[in-house]
C-alpha positions in Angstrom: 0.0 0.0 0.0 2.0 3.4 -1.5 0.3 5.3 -3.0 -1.0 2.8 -5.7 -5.2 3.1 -5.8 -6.2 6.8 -6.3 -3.3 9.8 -7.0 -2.8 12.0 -4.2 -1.1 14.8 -3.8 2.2 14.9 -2.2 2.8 16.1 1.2 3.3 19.2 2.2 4.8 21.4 4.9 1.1 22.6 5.8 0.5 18.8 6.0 0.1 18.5 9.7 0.1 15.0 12.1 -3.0 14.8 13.6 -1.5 13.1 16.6 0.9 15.5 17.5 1.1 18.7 14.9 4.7 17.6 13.5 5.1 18.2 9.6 3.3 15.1 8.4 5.3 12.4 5.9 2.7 9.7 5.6 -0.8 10.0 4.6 -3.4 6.9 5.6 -6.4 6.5 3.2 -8.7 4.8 5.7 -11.0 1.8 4.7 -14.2 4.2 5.8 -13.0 6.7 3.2 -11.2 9.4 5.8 -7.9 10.6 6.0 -4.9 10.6 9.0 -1.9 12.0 8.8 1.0 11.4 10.6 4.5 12.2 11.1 7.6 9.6 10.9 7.1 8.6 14.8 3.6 8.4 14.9 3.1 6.4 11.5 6.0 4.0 13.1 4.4 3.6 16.5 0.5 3.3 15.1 1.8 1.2 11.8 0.5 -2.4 12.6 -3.1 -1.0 13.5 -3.3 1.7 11.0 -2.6 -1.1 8.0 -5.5 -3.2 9.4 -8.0 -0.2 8.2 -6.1 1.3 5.7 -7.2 1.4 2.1 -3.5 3.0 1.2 -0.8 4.8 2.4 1.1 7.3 1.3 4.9 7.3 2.7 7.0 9.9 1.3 9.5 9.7 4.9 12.1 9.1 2.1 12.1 13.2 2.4 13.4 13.0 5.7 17.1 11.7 4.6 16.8 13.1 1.4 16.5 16.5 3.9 19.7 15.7 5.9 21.7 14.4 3.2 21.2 18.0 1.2 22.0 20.1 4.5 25.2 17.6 5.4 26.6 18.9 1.6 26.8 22.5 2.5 
C-alpha cells in the first residue's frame, strides 16, 4: 500500500500530524474513506493497526534523509 489506488497529492509542509502537529510524511487512506496524517514517529508507533483499516498509504518519509543528506553537503 504506497500510493497505488487513487493519485494523491504529495505532502506538504502545511500537512500537519493529527497526533501530535509535527510536519506530516505519511498519509493513511482509511477503509471508511477518511484521512490521517501522521508524522515519521507516529506512523511507526500506530503502523501495525493503521494497515489493518487502511485502504492505502502514502509514505514519502524518504524526504526525511533526502532532507539531511542536502543540509550535510553545504
Amino acid at each position: 500500500m504506497t500510493g497505488t489506488l487513487a493519485p494523491t497529492q504529495p505532502l506538504t509542509a502545511a500537512d500537519r500530524c493529527d497526533r501530535c502537529g509535527a510536519p506530516a510524511y505519511v498519509r493513511v487512506l482509511l477503509n471508511s474513506g477518511g484521512e490521517l496524517l501522521f508524522c515519521a514517529h507516529h506512523m511507526r508507533k500506530h503502523d501495525d493497526s493503521l494497515r489493518k483499516i487502511a485502504s492505502d498509504i502514502q509514505d514519502e518519509t524518504h524526504k526525511l534523509t533526502e532532507s539531511a543528506k542536502g543540509s550535510e553537503e553545504r
